[in-house]
mmCIF file as Biopython writes it, N, C-alpha, C and O atoms, coordinates in Angstrom:
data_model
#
loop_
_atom_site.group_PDB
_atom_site.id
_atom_site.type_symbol
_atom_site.label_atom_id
_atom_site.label_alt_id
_atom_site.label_comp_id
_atom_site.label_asym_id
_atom_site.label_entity_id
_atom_site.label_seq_id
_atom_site.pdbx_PDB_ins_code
_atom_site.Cartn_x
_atom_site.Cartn_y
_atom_site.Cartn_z
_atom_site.occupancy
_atom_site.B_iso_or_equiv
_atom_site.auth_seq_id
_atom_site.auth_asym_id
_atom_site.pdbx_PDB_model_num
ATOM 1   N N  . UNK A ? 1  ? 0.848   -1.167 0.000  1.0 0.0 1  A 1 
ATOM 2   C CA . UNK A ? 1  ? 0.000   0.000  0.000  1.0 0.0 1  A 1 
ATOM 3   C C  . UNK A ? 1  ? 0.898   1.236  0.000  1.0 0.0 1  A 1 
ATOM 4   O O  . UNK A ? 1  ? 1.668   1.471  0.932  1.0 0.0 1  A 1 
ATOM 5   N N  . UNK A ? 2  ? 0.761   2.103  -1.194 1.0 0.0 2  A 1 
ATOM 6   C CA . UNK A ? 2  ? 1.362   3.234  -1.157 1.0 0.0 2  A 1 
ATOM 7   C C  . UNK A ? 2  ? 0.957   4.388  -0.056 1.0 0.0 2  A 1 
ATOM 8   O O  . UNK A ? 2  ? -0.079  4.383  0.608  1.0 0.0 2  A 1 
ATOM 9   N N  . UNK A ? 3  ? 2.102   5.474  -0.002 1.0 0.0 3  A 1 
ATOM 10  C CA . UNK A ? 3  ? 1.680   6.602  1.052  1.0 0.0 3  A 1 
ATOM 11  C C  . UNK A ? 3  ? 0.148   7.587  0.352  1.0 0.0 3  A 1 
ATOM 12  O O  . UNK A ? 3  ? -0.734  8.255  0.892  1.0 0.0 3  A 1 
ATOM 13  N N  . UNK A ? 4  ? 0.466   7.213  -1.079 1.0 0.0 4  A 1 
ATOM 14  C CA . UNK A ? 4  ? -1.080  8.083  -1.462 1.0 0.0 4  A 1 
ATOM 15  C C  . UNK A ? 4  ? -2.461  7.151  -0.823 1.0 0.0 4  A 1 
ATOM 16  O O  . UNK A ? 4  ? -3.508  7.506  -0.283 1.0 0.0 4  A 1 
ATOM 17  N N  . UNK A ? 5  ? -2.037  6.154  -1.087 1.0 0.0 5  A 1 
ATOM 18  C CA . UNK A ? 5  ? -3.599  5.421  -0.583 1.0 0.0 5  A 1 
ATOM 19  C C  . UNK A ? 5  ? -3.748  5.087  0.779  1.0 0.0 5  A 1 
ATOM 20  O O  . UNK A ? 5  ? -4.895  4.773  1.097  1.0 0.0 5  A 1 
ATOM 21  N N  . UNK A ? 6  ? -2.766  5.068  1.803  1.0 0.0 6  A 1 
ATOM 22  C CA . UNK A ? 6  ? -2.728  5.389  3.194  1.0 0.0 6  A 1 
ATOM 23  C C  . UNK A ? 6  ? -4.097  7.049  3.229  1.0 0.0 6  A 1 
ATOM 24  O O  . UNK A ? 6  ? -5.249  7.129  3.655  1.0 0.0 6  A 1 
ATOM 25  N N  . UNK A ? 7  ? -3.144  8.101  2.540  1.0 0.0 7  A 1 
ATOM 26  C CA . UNK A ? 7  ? -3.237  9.122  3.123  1.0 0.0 7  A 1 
ATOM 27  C C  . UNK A ? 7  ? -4.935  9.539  2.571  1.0 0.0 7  A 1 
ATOM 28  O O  . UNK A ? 7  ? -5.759  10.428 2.787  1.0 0.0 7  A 1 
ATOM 29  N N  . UNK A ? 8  ? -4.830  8.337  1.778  1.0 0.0 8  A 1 
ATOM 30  C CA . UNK A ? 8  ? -7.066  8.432  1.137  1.0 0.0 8  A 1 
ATOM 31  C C  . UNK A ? 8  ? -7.693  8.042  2.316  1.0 0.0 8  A 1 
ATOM 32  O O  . UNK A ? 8  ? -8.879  8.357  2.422  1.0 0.0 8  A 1 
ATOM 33  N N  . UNK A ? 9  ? -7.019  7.254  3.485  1.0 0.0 9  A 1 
ATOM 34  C CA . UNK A ? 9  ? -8.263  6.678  3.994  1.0 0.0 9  A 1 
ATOM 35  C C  . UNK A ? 9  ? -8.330  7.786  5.594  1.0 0.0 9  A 1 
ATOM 36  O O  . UNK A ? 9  ? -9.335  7.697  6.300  1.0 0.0 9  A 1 
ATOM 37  N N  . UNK A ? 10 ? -7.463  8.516  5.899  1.0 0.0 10 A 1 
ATOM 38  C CA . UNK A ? 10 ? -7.321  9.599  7.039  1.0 0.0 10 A 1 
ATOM 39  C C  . UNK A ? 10 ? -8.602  10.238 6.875  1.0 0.0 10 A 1 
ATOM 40  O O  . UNK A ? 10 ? -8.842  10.889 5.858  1.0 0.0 10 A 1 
ATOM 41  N N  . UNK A ? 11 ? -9.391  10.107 7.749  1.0 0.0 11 A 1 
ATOM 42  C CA . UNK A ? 11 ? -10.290 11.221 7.884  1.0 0.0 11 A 1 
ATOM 43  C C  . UNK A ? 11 ? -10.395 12.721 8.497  1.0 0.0 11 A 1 
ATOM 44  O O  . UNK A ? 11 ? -9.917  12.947 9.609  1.0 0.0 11 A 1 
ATOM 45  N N  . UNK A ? 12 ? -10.896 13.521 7.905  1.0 0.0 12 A 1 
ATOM 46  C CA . UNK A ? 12 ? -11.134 14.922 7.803  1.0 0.0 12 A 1 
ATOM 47  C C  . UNK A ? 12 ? -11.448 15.164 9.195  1.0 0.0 12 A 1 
ATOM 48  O O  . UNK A ? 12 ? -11.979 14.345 9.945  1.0 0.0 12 A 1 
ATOM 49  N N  . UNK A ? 13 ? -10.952 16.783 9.609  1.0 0.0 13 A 1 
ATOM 50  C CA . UNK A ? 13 ? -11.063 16.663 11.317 1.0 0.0 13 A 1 
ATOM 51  C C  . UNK A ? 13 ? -12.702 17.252 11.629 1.0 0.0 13 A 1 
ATOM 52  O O  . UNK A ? 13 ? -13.189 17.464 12.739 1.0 0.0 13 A 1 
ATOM 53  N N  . UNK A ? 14 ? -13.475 17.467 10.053 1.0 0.0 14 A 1 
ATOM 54  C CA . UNK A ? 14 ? -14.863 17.936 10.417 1.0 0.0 14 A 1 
ATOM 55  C C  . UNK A ? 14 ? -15.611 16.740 9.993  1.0 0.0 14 A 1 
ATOM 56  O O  . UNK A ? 14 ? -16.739 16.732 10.487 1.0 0.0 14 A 1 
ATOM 57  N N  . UNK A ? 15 ? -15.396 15.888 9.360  1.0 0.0 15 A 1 
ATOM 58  C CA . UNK A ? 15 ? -15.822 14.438 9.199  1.0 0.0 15 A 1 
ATOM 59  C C  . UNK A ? 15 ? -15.862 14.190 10.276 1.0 0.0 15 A 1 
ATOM 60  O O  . UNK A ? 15 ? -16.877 14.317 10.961 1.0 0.0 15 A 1 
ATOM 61  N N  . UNK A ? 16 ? -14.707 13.752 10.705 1.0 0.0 16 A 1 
ATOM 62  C CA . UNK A ? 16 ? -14.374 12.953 12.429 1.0 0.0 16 A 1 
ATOM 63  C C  . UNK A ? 16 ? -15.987 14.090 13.523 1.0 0.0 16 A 1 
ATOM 64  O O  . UNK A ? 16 ? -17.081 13.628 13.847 1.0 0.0 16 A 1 
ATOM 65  N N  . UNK A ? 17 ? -15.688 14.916 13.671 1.0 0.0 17 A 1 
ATOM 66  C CA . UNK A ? 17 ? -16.376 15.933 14.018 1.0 0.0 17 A 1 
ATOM 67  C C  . UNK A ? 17 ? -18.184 15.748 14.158 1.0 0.0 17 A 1 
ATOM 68  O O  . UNK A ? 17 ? -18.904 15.990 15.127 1.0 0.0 17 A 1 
ATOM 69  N N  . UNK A ? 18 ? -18.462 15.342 13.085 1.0 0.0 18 A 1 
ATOM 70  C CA . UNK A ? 18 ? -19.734 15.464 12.252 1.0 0.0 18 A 1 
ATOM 71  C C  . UNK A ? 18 ? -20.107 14.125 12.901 1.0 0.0 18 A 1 
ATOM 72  O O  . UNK A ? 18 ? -21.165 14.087 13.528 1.0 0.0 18 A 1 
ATOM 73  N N  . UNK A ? 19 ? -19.103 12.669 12.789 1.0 0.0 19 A 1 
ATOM 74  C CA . UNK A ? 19 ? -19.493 11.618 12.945 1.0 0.0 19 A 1 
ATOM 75  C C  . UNK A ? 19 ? -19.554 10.950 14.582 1.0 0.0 19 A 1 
ATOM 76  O O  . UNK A ? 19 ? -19.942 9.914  15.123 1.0 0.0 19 A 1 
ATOM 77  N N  . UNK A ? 20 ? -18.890 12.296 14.983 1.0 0.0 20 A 1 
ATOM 78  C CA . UNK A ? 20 ? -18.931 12.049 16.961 1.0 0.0 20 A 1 
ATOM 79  C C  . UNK A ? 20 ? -20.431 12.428 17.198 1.0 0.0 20 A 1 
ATOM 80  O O  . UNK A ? 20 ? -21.274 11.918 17.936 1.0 0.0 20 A 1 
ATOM 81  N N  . UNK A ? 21 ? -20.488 13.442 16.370 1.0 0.0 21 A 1 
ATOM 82  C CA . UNK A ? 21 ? -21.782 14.273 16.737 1.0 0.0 21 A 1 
ATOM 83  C C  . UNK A ? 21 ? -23.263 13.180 16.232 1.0 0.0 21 A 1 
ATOM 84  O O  . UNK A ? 21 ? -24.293 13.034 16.890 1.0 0.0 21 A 1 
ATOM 85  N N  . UNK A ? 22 ? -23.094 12.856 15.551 1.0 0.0 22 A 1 
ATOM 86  C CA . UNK A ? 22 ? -24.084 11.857 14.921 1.0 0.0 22 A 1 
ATOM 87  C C  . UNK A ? 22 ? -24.093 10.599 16.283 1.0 0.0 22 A 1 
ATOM 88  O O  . UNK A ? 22 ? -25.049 10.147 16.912 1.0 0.0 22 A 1 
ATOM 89  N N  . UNK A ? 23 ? -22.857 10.348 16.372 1.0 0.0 23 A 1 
ATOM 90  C CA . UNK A ? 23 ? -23.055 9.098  17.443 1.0 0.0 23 A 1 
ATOM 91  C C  . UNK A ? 23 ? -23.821 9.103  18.245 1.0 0.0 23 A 1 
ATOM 92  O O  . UNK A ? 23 ? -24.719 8.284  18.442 1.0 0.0 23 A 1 
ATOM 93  N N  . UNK A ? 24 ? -23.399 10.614 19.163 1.0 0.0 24 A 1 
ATOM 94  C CA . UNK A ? 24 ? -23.754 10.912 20.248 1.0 0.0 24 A 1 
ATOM 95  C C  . UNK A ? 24 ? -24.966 10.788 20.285 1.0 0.0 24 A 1 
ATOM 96  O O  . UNK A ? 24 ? -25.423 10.064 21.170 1.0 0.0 24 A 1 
ATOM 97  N N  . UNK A ? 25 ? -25.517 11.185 19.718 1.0 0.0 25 A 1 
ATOM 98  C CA . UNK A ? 25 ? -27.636 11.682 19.271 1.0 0.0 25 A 1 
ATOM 99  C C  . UNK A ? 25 ? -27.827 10.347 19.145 1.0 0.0 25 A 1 
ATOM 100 O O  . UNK A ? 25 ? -28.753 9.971  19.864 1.0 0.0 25 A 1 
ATOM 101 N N  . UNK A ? 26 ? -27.074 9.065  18.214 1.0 0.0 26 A 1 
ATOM 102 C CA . UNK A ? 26 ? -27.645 7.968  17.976 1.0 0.0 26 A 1 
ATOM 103 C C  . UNK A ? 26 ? -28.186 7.717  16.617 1.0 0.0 26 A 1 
ATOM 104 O O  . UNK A ? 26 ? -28.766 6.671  16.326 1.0 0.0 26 A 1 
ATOM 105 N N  . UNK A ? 27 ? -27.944 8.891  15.627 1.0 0.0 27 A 1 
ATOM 106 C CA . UNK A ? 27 ? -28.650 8.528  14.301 1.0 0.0 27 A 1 
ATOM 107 C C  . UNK A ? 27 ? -27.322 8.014  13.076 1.0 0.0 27 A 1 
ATOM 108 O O  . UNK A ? 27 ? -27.722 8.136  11.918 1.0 0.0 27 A 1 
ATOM 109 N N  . UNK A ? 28 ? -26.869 7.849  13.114 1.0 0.0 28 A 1 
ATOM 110 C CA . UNK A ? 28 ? -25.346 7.694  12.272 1.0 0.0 28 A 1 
ATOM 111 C C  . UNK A ? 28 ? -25.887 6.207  11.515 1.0 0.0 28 A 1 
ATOM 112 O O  . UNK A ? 28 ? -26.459 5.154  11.797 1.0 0.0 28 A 1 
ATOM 113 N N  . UNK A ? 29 ? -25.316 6.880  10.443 1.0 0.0 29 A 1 
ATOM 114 C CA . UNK A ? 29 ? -26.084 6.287  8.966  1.0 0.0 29 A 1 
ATOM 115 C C  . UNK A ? 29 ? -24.913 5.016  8.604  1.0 0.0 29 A 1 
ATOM 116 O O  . UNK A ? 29 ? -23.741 5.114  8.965  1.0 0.0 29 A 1 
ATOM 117 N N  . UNK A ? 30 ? -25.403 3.934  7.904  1.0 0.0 30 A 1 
ATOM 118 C CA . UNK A ? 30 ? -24.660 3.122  7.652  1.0 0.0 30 A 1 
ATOM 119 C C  . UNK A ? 30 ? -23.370 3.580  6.858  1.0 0.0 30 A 1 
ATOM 120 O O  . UNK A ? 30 ? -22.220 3.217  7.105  1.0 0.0 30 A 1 
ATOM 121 N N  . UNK A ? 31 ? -23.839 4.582  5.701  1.0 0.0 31 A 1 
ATOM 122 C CA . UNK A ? 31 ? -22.618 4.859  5.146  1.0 0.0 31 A 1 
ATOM 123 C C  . UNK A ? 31 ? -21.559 5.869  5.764  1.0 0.0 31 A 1 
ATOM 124 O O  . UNK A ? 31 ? -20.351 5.883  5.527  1.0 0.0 31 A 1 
ATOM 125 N N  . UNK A ? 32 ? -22.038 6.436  6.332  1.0 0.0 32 A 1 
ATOM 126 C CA . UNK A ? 32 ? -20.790 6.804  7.835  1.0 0.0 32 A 1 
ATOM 127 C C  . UNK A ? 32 ? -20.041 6.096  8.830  1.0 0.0 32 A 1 
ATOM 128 O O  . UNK A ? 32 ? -18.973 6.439  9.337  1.0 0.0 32 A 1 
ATOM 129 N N  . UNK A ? 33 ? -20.781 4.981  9.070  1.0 0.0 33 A 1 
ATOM 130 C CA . UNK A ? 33 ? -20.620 3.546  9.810  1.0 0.0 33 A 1 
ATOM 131 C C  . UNK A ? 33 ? -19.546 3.162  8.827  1.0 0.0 33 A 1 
ATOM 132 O O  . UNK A ? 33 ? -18.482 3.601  9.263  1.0 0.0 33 A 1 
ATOM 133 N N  . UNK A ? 34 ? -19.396 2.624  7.855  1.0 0.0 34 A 1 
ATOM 134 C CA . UNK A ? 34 ? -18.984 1.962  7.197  1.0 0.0 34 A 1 
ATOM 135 C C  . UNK A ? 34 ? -17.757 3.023  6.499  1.0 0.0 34 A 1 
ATOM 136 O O  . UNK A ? 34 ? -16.896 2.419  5.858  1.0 0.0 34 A 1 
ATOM 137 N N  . UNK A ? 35 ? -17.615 4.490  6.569  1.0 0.0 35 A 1 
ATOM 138 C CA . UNK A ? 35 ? -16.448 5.173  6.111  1.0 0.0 35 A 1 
ATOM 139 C C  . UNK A ? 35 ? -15.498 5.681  7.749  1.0 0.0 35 A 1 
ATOM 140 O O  . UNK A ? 35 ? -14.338 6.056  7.917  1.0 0.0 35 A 1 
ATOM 141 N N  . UNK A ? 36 ? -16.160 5.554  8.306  1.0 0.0 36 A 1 
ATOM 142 C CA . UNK A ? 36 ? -15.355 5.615  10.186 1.0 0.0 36 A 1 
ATOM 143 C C  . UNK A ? 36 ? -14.741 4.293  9.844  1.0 0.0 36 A 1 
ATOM 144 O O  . UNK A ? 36 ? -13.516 4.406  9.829  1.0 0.0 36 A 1 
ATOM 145 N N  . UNK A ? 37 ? -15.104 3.213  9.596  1.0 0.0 37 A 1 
ATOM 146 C CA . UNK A ? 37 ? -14.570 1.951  10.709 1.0 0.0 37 A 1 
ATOM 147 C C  . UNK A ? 37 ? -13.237 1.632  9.092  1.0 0.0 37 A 1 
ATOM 148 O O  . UNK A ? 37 ? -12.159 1.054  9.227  1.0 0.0 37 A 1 
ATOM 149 N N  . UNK A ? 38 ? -13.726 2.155  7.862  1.0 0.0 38 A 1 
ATOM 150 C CA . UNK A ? 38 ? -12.797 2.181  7.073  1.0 0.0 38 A 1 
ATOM 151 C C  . UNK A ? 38 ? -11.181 2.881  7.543  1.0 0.0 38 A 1 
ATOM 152 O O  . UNK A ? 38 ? -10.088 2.502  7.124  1.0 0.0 38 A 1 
ATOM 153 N N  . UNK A ? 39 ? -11.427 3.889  8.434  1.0 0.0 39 A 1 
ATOM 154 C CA . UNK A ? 39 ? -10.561 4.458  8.427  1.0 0.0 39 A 1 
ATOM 155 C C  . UNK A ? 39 ? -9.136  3.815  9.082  1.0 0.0 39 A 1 
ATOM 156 O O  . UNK A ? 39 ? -9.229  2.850  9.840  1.0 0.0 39 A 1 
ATOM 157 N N  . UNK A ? 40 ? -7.861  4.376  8.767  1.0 0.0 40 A 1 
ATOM 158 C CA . UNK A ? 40 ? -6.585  3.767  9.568  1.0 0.0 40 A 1 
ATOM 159 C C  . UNK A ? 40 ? -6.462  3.770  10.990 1.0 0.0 40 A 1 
ATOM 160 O O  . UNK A ? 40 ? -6.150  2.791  11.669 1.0 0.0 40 A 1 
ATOM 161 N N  . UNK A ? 41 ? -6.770  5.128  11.488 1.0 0.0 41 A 1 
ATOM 162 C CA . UNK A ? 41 ? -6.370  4.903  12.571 1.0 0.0 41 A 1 
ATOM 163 C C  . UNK A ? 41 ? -7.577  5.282  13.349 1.0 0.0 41 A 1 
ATOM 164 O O  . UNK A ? 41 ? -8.459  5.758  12.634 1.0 0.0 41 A 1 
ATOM 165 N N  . UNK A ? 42 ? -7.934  5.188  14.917 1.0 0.0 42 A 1 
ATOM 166 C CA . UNK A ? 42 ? -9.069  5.759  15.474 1.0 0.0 42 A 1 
ATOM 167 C C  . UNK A ? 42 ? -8.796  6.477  16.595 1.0 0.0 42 A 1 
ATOM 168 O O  . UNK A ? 42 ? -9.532  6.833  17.514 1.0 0.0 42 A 1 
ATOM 169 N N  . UNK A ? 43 ? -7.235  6.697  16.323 1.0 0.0 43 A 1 
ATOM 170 C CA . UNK A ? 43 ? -6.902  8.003  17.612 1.0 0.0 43 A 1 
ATOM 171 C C  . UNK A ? 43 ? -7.765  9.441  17.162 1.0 0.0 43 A 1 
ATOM 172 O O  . UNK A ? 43 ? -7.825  10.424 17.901 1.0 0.0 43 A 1 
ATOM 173 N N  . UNK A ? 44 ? -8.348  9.368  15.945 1.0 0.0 44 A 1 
ATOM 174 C CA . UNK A ? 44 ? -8.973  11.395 15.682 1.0 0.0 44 A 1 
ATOM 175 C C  . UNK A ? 44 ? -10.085 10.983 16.508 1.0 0.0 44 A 1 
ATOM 176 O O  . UNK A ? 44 ? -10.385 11.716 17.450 1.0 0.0 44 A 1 
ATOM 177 N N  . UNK A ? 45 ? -10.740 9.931  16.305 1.0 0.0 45 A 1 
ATOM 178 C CA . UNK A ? 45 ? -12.367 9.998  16.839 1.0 0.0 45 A 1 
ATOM 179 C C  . UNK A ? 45 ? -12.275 9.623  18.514 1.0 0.0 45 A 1 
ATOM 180 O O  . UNK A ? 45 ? -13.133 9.930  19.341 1.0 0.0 45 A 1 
ATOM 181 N N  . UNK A ? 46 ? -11.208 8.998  18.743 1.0 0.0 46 A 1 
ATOM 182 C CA . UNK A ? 46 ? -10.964 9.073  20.485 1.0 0.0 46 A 1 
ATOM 183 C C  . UNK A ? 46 ? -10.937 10.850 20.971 1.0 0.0 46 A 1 
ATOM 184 O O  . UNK A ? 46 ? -11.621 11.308 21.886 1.0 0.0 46 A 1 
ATOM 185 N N  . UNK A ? 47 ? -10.034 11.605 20.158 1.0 0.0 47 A 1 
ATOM 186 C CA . UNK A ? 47 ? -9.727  12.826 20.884 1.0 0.0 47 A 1 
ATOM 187 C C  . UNK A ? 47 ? -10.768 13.275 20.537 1.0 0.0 47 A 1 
ATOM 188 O O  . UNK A ? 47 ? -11.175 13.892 21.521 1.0 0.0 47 A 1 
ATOM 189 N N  . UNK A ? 48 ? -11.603 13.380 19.616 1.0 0.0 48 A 1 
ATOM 190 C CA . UNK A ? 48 ? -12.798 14.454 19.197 1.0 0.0 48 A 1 
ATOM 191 C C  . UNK A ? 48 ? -13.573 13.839 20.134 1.0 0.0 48 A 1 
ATOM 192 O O  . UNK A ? 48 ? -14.331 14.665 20.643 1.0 0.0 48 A 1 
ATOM 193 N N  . UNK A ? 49 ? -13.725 12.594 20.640 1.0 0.0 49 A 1 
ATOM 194 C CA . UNK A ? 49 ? -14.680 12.782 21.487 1.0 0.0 49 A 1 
ATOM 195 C C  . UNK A ? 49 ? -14.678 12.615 22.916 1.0 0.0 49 A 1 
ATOM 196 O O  . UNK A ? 49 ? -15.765 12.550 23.490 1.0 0.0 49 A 1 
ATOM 197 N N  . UNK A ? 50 ? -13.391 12.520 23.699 1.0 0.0 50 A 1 
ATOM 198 C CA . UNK A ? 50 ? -12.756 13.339 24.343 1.0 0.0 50 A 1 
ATOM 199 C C  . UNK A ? 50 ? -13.348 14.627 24.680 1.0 0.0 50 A 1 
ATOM 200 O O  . UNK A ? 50 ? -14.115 14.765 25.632 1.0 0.0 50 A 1 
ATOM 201 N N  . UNK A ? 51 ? -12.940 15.713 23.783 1.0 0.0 51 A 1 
ATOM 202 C CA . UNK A ? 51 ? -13.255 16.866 23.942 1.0 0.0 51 A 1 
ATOM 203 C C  . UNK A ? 51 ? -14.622 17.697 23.924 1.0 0.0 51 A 1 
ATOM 204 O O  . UNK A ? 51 ? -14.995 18.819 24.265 1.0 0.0 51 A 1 
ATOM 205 N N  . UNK A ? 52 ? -15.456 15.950 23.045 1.0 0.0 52 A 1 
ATOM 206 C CA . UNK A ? 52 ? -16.862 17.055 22.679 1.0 0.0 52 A 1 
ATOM 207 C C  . UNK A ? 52 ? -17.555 16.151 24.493 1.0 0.0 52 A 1 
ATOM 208 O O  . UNK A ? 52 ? -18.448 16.750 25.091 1.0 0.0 52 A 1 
ATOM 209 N N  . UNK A ? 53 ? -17.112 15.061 24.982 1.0 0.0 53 A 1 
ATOM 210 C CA . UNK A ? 53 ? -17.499 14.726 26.575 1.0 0.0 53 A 1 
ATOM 211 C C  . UNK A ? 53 ? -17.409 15.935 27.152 1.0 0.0 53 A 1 
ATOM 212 O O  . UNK A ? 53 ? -18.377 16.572 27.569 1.0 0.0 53 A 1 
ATOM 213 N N  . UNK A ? 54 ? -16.128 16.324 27.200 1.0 0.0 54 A 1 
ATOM 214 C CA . UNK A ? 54 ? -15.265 17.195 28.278 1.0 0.0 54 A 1 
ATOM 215 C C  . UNK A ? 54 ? -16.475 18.607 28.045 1.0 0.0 54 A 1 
ATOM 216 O O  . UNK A ? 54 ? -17.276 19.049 28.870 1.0 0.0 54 A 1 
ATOM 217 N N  . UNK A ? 55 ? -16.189 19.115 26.432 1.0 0.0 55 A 1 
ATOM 218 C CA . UNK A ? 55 ? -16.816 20.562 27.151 1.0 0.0 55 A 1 
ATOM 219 C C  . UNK A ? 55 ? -18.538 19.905 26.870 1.0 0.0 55 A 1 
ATOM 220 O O  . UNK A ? 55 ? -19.047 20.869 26.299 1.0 0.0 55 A 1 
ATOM 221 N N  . UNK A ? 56 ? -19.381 19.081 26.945 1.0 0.0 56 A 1 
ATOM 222 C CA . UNK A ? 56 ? -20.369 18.616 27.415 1.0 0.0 56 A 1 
ATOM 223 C C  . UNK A ? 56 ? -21.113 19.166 28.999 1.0 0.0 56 A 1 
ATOM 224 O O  . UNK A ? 56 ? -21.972 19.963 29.377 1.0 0.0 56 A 1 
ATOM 225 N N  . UNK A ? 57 ? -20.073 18.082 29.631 1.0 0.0 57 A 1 
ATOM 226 C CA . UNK A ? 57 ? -19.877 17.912 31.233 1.0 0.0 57 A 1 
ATOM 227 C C  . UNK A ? 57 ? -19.819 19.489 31.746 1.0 0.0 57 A 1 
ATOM 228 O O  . UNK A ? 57 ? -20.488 19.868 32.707 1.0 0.0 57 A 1 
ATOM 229 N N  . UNK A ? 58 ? -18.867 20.438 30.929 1.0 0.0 58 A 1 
ATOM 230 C CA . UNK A ? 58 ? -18.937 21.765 31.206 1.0 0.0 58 A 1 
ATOM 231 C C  . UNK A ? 58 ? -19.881 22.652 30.893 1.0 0.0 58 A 1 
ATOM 232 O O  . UNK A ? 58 ? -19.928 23.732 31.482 1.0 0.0 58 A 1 
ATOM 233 N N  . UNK A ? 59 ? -20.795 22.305 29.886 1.0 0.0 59 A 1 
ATOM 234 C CA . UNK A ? 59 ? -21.926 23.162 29.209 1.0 0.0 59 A 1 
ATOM 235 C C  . UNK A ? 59 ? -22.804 22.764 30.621 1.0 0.0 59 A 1 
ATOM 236 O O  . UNK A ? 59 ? -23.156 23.794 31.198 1.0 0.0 59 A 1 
ATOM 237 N N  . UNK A ? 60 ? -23.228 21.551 31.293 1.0 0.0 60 A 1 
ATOM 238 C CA . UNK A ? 60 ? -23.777 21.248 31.836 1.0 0.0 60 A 1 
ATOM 239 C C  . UNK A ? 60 ? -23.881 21.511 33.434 1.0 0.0 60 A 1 
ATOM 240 O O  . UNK A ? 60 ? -24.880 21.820 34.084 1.0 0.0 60 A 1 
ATOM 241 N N  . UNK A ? 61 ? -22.515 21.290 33.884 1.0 0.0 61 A 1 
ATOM 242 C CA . UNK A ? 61 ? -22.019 22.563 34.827 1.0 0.0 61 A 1 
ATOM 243 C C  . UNK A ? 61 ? -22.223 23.990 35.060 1.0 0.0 61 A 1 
ATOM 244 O O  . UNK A ? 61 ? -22.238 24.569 36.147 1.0 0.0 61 A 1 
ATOM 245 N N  . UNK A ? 62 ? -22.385 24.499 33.837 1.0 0.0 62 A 1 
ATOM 246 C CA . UNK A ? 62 ? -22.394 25.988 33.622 1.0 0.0 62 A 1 
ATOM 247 C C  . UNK A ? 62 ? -24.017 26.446 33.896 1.0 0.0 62 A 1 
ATOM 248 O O  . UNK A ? 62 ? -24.377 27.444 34.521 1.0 0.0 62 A 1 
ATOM 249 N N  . UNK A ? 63 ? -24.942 25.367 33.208 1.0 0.0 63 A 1 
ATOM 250 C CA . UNK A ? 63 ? -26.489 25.730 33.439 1.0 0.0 63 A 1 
ATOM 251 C C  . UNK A ? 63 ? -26.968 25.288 34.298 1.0 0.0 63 A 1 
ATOM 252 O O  . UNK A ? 63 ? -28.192 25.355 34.190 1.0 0.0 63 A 1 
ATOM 253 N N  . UNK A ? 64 ? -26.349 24.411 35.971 1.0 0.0 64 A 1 
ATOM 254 C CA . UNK A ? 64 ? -26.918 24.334 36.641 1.0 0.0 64 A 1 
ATOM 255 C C  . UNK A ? 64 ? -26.111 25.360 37.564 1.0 0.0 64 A 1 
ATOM 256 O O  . UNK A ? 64 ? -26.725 26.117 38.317 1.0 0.0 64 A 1 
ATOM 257 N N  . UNK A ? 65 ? -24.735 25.364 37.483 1.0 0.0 65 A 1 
ATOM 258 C CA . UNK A ? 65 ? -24.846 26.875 38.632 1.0 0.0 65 A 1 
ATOM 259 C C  . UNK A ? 65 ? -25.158 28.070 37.721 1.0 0.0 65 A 1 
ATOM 260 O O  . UNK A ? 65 ? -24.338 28.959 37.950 1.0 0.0 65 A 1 
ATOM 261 N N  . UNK A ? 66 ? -25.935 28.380 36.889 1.0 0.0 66 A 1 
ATOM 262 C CA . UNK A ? 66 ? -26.964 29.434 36.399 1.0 0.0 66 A 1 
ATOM 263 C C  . UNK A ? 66 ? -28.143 28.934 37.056 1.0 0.0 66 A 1 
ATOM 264 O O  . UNK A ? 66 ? -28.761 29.858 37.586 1.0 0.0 66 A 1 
ATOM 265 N N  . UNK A ? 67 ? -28.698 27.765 37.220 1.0 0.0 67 A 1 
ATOM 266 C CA . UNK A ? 67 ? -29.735 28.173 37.182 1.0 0.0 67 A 1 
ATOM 267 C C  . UNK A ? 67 ? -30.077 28.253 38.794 1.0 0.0 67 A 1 
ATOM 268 O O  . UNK A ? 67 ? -30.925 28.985 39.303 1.0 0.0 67 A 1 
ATOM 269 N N  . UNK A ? 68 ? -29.029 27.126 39.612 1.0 0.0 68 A 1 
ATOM 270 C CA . UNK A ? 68 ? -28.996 28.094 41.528 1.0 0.0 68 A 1 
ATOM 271 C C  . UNK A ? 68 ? -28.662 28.483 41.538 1.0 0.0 68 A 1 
ATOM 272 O O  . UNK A ? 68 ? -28.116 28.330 42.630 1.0 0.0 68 A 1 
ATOM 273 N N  . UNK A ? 69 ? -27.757 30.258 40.580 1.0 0.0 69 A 1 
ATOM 274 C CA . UNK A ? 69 ? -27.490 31.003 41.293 1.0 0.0 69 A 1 
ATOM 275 C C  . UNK A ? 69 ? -28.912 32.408 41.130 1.0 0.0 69 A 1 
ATOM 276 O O  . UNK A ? 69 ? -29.073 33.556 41.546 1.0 0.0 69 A 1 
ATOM 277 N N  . UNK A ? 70 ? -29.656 31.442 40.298 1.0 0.0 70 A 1 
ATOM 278 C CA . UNK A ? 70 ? -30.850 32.420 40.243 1.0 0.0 70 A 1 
ATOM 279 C C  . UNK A ? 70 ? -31.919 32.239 41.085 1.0 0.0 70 A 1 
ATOM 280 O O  . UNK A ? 70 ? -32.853 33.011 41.300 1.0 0.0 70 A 1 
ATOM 281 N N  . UNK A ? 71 ? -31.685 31.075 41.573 1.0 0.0 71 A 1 
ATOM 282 C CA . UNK A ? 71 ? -32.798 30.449 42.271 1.0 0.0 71 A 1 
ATOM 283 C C  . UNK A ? 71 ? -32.880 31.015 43.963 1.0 0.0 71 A 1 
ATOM 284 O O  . UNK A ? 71 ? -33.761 30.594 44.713 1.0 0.0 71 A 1 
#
């Protein structure tokens, strides 16, 4: 396998992005299914979703001390 056809199967960091986001909700389409699990490696979709947990947990943090500090 050449470095060009390695570097076909890397996915895009708004692909990766798009397809955390789909997970998450639960609707992720076979042919997304099937171009993720194509891919080489699965360290992008560990960190993207990593980060979309992390500031999650923080969005969620943020609207409950909003909403006791109104209370």
């Amino acid at each position: 396998m050449s470095g060009d056809e390695k570097q076909g199967n890397k996915p895009k960091l708004i692909a990766v992005f798009l397809s955390i986001c789909s997970a998450f909700m639960g609707v992720q389409s076979d042919k997304n299914l099937i171009s993720d699990f194509s891919s080489n490696s699965v360290w992008p979709f560990i960190i993207v979703a990593l980060v979309f947990v992390f500031a999650f947990i923080l969005l969620l943090v943020f609207i409950v001390k909003l909403i006791l500090s109104s209370a």
